[in-house]
N, CA, C and O atoms as a printed pandas DataFrame, in Angstrom:
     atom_number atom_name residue_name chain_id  residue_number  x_coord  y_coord  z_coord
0              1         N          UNK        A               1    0.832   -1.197    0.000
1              2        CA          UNK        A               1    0.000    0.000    0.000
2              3         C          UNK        A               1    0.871    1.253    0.000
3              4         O          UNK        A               1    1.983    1.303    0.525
4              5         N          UNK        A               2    0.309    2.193   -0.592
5              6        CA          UNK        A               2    0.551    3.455   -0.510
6              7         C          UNK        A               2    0.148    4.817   -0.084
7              8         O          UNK        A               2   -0.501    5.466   -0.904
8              9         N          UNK        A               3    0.480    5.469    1.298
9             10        CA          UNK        A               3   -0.036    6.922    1.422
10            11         C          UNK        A               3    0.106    7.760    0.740
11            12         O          UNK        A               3    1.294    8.010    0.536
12            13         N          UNK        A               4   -1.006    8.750   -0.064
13            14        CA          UNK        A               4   -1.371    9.486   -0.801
14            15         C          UNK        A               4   -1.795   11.048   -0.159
15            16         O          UNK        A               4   -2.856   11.093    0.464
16            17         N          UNK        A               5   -1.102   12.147   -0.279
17            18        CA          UNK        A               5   -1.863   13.280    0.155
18            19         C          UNK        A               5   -1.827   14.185   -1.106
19            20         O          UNK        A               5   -0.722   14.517   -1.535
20            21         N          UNK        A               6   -2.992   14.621   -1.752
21            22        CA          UNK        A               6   -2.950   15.402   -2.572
22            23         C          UNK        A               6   -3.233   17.015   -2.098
23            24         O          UNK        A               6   -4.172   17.288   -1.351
24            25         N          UNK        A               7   -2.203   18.151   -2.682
25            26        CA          UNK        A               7   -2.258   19.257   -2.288
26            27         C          UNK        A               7   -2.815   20.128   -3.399
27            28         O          UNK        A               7   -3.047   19.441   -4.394
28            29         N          UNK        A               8   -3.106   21.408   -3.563
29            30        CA          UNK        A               8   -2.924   22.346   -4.576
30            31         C          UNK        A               8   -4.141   22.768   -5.063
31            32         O          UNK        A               8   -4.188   23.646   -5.924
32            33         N          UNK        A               9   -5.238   22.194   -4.569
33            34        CA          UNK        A               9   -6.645   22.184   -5.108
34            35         C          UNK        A               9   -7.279   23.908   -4.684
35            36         O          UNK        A               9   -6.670   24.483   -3.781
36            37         N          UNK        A              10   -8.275   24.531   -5.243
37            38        CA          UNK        A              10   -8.721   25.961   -4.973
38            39         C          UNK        A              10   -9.422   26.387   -5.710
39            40         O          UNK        A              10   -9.395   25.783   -6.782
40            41         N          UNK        A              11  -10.280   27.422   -5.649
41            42        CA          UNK        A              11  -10.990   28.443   -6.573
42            43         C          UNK        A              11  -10.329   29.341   -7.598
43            44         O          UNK        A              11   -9.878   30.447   -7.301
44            45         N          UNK        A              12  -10.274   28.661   -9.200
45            46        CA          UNK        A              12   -9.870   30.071   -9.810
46            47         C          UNK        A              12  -11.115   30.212  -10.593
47            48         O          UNK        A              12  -12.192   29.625  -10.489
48            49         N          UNK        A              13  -10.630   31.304  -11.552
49            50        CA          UNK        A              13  -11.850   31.569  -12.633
50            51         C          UNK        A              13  -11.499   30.518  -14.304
51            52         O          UNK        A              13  -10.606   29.751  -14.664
52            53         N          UNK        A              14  -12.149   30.796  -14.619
53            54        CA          UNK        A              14  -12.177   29.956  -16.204
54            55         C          UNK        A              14  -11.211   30.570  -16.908
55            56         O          UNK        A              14  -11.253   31.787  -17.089
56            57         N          UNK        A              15  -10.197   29.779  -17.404
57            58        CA          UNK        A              15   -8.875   30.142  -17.977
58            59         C          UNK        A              15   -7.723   29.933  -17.498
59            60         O          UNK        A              15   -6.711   29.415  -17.971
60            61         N          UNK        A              16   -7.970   30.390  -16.497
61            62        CA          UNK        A              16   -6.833   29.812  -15.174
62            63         C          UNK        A              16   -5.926   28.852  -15.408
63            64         O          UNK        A              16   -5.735   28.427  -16.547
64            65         N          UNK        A              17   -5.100   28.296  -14.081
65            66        CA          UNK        A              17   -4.437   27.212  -13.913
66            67         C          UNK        A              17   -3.783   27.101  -12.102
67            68         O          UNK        A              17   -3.339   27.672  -11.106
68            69         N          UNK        A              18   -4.111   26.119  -12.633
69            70        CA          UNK        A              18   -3.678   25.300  -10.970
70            71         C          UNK        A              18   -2.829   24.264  -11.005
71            72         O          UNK        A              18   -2.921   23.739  -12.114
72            73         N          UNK        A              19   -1.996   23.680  -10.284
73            74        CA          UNK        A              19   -0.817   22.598  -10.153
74            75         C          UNK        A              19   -1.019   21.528   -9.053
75            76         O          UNK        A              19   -0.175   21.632   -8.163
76            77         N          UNK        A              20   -1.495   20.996   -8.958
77            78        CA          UNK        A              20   -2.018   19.415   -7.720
78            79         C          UNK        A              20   -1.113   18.891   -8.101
79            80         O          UNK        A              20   -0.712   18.603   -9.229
80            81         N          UNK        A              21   -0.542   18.667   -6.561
81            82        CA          UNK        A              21    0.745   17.763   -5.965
82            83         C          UNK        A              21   -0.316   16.390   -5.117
83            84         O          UNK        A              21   -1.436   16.330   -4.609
84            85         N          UNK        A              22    0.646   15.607   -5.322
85            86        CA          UNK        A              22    0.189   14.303   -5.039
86            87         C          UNK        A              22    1.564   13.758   -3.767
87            88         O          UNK        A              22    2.525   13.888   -4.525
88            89         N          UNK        A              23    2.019   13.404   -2.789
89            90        CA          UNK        A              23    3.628   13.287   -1.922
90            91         C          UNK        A              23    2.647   11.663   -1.275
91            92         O          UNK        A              23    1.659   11.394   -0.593
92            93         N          UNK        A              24    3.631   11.032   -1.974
93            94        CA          UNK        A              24    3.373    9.839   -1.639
94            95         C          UNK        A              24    4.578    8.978   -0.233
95            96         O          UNK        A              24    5.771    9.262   -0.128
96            97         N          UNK        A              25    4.166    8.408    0.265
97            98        CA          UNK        A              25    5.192    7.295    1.127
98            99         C          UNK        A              25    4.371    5.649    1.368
99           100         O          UNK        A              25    3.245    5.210    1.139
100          101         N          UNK        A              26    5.038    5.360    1.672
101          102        CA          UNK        A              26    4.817    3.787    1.530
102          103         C          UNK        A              26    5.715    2.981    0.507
103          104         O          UNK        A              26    6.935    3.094    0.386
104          105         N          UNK        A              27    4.778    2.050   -0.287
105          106        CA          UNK        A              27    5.728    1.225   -1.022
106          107         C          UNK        A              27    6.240    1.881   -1.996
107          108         O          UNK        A              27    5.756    3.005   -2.127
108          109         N          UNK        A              28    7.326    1.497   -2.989
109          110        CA          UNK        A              28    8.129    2.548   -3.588
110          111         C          UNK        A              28    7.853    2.803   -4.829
111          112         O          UNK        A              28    7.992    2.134   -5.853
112          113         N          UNK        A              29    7.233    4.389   -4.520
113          114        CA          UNK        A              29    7.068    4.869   -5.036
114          115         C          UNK        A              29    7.253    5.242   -7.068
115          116         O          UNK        A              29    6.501    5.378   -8.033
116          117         N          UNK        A              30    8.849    5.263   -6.752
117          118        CA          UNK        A              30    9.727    5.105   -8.399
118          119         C          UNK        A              30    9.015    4.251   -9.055
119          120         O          UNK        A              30    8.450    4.721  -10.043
120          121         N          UNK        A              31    8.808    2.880   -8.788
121          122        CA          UNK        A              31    8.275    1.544   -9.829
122          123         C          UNK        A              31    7.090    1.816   -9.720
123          124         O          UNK        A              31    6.679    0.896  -10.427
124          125         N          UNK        A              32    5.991    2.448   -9.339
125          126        CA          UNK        A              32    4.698    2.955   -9.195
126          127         C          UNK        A              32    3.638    3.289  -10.514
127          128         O          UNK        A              32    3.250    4.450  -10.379
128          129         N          UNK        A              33    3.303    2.933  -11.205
129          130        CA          UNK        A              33    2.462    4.258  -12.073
130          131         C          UNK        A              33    1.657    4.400  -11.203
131          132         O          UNK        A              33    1.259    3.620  -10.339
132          133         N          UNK        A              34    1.274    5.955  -11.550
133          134        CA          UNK        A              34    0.408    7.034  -10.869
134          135         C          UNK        A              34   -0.580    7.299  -11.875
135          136         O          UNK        A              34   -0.444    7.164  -13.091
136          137         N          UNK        A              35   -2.050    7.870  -10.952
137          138        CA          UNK        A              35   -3.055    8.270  -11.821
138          139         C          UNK        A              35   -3.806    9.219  -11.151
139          140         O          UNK        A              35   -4.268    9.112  -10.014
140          141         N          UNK        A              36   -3.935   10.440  -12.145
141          142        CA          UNK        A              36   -5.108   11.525  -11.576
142          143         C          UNK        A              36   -6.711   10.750  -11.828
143          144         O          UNK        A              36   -6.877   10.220  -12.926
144          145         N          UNK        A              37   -7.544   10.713  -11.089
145          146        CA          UNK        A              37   -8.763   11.069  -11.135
146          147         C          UNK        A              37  -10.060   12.342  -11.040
147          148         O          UNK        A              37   -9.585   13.339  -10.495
148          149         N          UNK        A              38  -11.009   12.469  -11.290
149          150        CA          UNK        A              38  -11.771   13.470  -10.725
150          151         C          UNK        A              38  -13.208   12.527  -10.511
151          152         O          UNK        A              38  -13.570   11.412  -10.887
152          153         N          UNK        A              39  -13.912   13.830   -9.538
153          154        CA          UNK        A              39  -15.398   13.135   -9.352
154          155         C          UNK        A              39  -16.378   14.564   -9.169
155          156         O          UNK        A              39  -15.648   15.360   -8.579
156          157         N          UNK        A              40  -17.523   15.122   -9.388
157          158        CA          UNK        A              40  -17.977   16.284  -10.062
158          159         C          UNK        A              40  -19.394   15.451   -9.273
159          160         O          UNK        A              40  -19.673   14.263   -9.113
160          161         N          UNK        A              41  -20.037   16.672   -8.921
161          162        CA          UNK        A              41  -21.242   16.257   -7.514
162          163         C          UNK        A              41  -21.865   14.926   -8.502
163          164         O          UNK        A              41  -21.801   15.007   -9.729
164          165         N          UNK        A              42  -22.276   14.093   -8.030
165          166        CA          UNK        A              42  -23.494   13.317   -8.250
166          167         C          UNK        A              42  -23.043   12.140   -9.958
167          168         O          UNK        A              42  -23.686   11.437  -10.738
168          169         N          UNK        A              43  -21.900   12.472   -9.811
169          170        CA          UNK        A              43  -20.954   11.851  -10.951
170          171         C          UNK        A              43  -19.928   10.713  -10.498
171          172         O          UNK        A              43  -19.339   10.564   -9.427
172          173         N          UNK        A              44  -19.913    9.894  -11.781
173          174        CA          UNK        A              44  -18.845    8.596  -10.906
174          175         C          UNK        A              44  -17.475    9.378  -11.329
175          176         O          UNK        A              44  -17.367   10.303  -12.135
176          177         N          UNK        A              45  -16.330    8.660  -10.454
177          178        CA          UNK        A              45  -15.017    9.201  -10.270
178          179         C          UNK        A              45  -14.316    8.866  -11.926
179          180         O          UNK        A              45  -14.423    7.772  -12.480
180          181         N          UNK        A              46  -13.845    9.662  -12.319
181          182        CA          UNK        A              46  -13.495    9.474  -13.798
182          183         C          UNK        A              46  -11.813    9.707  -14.257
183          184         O          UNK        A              46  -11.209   10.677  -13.800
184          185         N          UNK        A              47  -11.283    8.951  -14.984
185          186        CA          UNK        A              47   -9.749    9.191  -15.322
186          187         C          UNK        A              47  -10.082   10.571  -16.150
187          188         O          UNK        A              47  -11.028   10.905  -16.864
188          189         N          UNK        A              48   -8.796   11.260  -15.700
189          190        CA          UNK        A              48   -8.055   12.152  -15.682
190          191         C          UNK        A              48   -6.576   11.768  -16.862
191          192         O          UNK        A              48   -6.342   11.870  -18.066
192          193         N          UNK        A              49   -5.973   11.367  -15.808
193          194        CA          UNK        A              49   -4.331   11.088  -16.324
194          195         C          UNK        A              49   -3.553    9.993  -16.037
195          196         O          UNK        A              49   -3.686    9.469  -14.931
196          197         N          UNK        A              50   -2.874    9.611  -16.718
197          198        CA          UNK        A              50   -2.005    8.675  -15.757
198          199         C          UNK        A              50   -0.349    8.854  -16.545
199          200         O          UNK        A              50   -0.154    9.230  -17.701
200          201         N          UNK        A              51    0.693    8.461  -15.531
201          202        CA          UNK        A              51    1.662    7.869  -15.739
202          203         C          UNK        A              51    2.798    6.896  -15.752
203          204         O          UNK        A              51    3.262    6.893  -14.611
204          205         N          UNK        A              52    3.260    6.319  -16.286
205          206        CA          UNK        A              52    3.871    5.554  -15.883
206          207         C          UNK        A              52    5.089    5.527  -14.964
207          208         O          UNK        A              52    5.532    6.605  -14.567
208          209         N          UNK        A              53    5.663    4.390  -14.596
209          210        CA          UNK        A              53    6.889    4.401  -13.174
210          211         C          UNK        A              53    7.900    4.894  -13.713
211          212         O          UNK        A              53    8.758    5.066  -12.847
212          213         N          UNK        A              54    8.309    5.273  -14.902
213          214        CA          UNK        A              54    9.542    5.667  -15.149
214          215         C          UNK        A              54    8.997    7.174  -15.617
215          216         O          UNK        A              54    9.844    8.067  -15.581
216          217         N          UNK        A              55    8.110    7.408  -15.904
217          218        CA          UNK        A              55    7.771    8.547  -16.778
218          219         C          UNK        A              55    7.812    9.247  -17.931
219          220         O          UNK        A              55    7.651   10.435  -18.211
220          221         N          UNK        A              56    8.106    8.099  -18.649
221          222        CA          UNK        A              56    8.395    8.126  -20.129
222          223         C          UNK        A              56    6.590    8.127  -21.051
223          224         O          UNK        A              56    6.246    8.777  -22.038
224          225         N          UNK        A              57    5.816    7.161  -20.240
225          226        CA          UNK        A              57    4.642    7.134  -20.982
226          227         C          UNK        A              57    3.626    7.451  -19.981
227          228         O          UNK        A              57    3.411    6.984  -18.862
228          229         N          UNK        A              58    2.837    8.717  -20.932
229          230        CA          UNK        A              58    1.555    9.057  -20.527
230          231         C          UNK        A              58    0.090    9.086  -20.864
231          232         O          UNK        A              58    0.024    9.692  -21.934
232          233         N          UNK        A              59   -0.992    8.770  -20.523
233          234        CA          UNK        A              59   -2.569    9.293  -20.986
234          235         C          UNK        A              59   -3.412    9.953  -20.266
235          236         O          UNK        A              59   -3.632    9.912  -19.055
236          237         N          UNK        A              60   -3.913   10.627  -21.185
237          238        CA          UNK        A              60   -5.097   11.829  -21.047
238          239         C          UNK        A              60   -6.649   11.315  -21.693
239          240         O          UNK        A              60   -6.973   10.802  -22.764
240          241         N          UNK        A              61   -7.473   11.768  -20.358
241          242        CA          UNK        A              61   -8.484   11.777  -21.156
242          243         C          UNK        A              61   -8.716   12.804  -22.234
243          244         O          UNK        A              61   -8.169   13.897  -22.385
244          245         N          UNK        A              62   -9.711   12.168  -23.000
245          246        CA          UNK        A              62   -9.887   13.283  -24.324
246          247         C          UNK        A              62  -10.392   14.536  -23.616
247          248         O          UNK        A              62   -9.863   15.529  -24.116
248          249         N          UNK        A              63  -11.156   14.806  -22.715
249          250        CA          UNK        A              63  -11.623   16.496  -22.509
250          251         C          UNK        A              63  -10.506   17.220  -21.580
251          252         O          UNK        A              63  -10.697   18.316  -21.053
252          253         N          UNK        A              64   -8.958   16.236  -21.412
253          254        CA          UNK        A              64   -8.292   17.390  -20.899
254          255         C          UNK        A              64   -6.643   17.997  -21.808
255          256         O          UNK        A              64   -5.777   18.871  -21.775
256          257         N          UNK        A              65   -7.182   16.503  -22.704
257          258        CA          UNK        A              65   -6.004   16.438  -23.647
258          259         C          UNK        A              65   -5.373   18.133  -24.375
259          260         O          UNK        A              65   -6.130   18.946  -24.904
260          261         N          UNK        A              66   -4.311   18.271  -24.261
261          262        CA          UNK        A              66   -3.928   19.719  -24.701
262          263         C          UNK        A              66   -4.111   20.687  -23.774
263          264         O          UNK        A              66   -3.750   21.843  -23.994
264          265         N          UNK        A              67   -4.737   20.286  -22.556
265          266        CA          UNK        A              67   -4.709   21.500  -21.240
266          267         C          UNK        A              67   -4.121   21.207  -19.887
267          268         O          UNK        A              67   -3.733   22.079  -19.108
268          269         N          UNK        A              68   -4.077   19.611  -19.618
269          270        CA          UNK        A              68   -3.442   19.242  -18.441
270          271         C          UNK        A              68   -2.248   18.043  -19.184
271          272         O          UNK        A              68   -2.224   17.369  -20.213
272          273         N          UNK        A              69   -1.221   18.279  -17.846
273          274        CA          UNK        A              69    0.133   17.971  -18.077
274          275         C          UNK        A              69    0.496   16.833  -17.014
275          276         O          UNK        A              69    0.660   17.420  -15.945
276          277         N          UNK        A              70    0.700   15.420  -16.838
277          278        CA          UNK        A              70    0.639   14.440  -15.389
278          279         C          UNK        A              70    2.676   14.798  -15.864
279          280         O          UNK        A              70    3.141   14.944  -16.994
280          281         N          UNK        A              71    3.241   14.824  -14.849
281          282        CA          UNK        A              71    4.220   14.416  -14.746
282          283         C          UNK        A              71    4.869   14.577  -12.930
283          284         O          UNK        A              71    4.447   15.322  -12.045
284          285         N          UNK        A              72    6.092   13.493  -12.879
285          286        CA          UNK        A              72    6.574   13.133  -11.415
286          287         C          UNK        A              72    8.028   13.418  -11.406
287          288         O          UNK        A              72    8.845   13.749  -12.265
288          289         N          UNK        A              73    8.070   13.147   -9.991
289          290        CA          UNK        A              73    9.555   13.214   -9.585
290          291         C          UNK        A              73    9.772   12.188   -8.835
291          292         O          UNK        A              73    9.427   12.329   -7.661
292          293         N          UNK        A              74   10.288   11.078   -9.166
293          294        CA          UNK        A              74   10.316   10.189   -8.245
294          295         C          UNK        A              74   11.325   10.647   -7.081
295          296         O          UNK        A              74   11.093   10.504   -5.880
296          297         N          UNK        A              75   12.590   11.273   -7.680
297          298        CA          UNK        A              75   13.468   11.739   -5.994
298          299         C          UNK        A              75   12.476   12.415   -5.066
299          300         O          UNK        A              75   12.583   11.847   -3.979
300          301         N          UNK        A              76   11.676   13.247   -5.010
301          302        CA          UNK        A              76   10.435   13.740   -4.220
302          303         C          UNK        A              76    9.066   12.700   -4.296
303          304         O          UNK        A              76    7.884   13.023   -4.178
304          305         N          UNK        A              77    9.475   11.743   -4.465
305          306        CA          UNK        A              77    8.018   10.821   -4.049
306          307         C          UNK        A              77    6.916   11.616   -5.100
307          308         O          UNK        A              77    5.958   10.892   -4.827
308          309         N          UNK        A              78    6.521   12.306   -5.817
309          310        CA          UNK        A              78    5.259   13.093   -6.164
310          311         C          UNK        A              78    4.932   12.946   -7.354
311          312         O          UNK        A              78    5.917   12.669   -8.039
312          313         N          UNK        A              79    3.644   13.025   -8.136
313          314        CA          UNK        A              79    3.154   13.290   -9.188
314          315         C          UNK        A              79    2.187   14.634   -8.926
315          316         O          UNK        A              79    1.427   15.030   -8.043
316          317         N          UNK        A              80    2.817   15.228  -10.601
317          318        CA          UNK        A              80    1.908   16.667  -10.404
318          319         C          UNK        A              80    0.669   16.154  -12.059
319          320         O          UNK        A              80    0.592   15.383  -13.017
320          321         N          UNK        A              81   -0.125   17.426  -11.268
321          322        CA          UNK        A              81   -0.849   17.451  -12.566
322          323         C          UNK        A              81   -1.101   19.132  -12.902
323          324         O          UNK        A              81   -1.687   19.853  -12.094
324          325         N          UNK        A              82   -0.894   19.328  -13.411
325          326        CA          UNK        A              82   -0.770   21.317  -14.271
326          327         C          UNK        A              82   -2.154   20.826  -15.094
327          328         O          UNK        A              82   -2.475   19.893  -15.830
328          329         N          UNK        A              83   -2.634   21.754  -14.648
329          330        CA          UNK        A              83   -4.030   22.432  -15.083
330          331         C          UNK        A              83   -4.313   23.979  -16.214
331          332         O          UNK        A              83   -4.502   25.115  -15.780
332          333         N          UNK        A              84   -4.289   23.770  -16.998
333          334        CA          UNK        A              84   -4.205   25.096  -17.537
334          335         C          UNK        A              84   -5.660   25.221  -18.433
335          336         O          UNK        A              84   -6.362   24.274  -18.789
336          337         N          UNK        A              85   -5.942   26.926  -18.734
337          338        CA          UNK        A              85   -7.372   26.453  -19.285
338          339         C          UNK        A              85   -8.336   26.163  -18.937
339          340         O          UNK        A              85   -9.315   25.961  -19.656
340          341         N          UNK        A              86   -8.290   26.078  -17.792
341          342        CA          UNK        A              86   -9.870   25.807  -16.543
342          343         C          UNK        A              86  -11.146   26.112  -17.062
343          344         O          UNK        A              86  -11.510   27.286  -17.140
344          345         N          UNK        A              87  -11.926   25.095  -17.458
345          346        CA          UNK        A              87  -13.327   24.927  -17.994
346          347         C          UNK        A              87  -14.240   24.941  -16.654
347          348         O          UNK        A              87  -13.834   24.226  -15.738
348          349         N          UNK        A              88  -15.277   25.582  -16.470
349          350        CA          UNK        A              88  -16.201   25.194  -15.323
350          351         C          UNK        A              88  -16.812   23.685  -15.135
351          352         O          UNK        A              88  -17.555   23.254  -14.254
352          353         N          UNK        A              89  -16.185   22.978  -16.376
353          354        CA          UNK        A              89  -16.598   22.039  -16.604
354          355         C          UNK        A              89  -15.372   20.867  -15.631
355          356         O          UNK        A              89  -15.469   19.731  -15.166
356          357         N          UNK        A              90  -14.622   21.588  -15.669
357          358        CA          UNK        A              90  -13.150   20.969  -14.576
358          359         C          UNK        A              90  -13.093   20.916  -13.273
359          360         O          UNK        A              90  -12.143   20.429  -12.660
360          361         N          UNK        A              91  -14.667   21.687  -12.462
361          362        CA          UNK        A              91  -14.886   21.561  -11.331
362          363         C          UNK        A              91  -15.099   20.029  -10.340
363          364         O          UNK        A              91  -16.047   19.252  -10.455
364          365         N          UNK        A              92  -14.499   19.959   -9.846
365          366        CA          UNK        A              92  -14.626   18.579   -9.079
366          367         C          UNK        A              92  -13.436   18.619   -8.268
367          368         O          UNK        A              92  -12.594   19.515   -8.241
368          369         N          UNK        A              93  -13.474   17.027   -7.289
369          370        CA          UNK        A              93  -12.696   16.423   -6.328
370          371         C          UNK        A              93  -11.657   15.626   -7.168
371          372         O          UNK        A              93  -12.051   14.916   -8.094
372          373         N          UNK        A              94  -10.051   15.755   -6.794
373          374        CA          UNK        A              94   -9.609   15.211   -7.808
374          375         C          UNK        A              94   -8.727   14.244   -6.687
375          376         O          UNK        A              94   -8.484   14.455   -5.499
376          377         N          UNK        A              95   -8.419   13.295   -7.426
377          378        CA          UNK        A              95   -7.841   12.282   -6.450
378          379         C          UNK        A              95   -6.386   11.715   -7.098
379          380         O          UNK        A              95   -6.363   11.469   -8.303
380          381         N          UNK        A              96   -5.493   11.566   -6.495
381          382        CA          UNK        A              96   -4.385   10.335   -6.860
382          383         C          UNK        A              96   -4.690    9.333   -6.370
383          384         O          UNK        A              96   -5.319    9.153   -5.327
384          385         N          UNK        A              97   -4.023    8.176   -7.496
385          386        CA          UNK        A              97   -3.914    6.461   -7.307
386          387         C          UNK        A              97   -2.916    6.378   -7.357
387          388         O          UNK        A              97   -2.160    7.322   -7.588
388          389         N          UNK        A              98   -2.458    4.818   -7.087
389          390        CA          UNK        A              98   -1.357    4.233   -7.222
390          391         C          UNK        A              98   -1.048    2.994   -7.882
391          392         O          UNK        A              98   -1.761    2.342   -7.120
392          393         N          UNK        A              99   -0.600    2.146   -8.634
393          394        CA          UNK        A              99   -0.900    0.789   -9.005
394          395         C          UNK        A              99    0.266    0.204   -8.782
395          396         O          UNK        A              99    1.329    0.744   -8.478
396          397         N          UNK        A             100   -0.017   -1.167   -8.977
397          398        CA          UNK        A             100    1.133   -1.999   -8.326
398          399         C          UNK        A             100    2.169   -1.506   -8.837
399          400         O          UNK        A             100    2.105   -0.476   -9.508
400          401         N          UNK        A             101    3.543   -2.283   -8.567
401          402        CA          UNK        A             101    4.820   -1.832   -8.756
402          403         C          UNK        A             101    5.278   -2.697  -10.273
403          404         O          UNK        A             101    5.640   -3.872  -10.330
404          405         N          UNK        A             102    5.161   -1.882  -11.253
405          406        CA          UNK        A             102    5.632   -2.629  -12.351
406          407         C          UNK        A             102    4.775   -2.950  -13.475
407          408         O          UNK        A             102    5.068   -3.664  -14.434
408          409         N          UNK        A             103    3.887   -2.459  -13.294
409          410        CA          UNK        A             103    2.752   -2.314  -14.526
410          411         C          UNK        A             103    2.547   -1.784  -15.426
411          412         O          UNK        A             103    3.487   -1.333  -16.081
412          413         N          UNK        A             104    1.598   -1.664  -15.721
413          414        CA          UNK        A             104    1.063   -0.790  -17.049
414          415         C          UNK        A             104    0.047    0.266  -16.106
415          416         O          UNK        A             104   -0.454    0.048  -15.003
416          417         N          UNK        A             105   -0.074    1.792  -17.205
417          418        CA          UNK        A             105   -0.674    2.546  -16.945
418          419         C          UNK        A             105   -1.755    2.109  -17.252
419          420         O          UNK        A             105   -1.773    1.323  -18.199
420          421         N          UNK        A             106   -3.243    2.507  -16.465
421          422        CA          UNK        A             106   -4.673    2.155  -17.141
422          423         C          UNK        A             106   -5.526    3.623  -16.787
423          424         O          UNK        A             106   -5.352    4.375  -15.828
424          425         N          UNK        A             107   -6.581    3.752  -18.003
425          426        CA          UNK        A             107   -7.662    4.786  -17.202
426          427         C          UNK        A             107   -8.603    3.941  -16.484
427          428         O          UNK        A             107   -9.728    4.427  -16.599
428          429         N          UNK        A             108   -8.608    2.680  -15.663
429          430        CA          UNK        A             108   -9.666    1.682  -15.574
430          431         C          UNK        A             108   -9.395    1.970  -13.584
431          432         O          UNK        A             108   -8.469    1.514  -12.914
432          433         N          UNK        A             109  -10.534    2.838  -13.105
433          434        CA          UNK        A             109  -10.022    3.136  -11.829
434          435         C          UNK        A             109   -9.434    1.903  -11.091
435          436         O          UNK        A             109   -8.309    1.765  -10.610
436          437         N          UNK        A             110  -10.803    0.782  -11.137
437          438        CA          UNK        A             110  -10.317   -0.120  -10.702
438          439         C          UNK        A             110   -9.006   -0.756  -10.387
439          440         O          UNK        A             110   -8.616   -1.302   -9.355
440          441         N          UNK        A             111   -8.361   -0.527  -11.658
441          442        CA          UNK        A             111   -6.746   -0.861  -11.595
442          443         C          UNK        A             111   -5.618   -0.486  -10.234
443          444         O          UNK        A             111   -4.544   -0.977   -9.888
444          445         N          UNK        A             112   -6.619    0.814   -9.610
445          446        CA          UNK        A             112   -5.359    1.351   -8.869
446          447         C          UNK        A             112   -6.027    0.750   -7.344
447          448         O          UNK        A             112   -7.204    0.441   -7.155
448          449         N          UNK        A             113   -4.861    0.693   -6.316
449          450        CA          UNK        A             113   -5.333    0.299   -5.233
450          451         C          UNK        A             113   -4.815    0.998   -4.192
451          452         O          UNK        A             113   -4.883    0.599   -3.029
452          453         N          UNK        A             114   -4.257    2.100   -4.557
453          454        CA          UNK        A             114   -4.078    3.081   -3.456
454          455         C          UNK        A             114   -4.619    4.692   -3.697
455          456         O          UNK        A             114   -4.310    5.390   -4.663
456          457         N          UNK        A             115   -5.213    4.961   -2.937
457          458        CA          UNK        A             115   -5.906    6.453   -3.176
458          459         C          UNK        A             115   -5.817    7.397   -2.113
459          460         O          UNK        A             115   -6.103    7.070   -0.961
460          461         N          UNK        A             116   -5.338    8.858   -2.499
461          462        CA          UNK        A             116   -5.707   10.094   -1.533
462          463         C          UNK        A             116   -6.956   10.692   -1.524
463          464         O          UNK        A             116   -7.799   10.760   -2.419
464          465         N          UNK        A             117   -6.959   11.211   -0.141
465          466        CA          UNK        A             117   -8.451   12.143    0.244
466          467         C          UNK        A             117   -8.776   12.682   -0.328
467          468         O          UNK        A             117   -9.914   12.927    0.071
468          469         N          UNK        A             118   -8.521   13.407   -1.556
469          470        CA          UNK        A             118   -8.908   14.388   -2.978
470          471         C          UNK        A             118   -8.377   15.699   -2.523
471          472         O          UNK        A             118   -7.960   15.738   -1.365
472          473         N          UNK        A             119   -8.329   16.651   -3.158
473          474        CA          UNK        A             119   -8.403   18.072   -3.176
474          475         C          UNK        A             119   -9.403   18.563   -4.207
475          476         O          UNK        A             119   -9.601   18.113   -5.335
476          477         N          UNK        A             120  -10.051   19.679   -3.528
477          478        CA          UNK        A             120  -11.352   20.240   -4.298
478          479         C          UNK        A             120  -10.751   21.103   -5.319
479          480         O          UNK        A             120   -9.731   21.688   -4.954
480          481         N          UNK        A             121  -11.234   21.356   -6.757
481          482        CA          UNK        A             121  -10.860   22.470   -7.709
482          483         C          UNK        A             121  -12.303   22.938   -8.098
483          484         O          UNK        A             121  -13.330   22.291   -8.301
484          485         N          UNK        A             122  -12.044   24.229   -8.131
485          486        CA          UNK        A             122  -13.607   24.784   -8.437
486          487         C          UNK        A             122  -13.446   25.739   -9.525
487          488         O          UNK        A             122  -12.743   26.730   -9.325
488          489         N          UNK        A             123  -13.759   25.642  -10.150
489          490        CA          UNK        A             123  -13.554   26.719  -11.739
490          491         C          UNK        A             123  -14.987   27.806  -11.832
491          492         O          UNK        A             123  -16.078   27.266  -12.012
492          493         N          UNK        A             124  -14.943   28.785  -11.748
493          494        CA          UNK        A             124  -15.987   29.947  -11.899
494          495         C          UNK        A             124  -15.798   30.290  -13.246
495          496         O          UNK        A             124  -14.750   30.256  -13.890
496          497         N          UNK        A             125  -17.000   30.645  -13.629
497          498        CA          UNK        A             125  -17.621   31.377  -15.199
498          499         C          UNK        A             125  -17.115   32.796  -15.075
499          500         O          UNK        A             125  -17.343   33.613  -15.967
């Protein structure tokens, strides 16, 4: 297992940009792929991003493709996700995962088995 705290979450306006930090400890981290999620009131939790343990390979969902950026540091334990372009439509709880050590990236939540408390992003019109 892995502890997950995601930081960086807040109110901007539409256009904007925001940066969510993810500081992981537990199992190690480096061999890890990581994955953003979100979840939007009354909506199931939906891929976002993911990357892989080395950080060479990444995916985006299609509605963030060309505006958000997943990338990590494994010497700092963290995956970020850069937000740019803020749609009101980008409002939600966004969460990091974790998946086993040595895998493949998936958008399939299921896949991941470690998760943080979320941080809220709220995008205004």
């Amino acid at each position: 297992q892995v502890q997950l705290v995601e930081s960086g979450g807040g109110l901007v306006q539409a256009g904007g940009s925001l940066r969510l930090s993810c500081a992981a400890s537990g199992r190690a981290f480096s061999t890890s792929p990581m994955g953003w999620f979100r979840q939007a009131p009354e909506k199931e939790r939906a891929f976002v991003a993911a990357i892989g343990w080395r950080g060479s390979t990444t995916n985006y969902a299609d509605s963030v493709k060309g505006r958000f950026t997943i990338s990590r540091d494994n010497a700092k334990n963290t995956v970020y996700l850069q937000m740019n372009n803020l749609e009101p439509e980008d409002t939600a709880v966004y969460y990091c995962a974790s998946k086993q050590r040595f895998t493949a990236i998936s958008p399939d939540r299921n896949a991941y088995d470690s998760w943080g408390q979320g941080t809220q992003v709220t995008v205004s019109s």
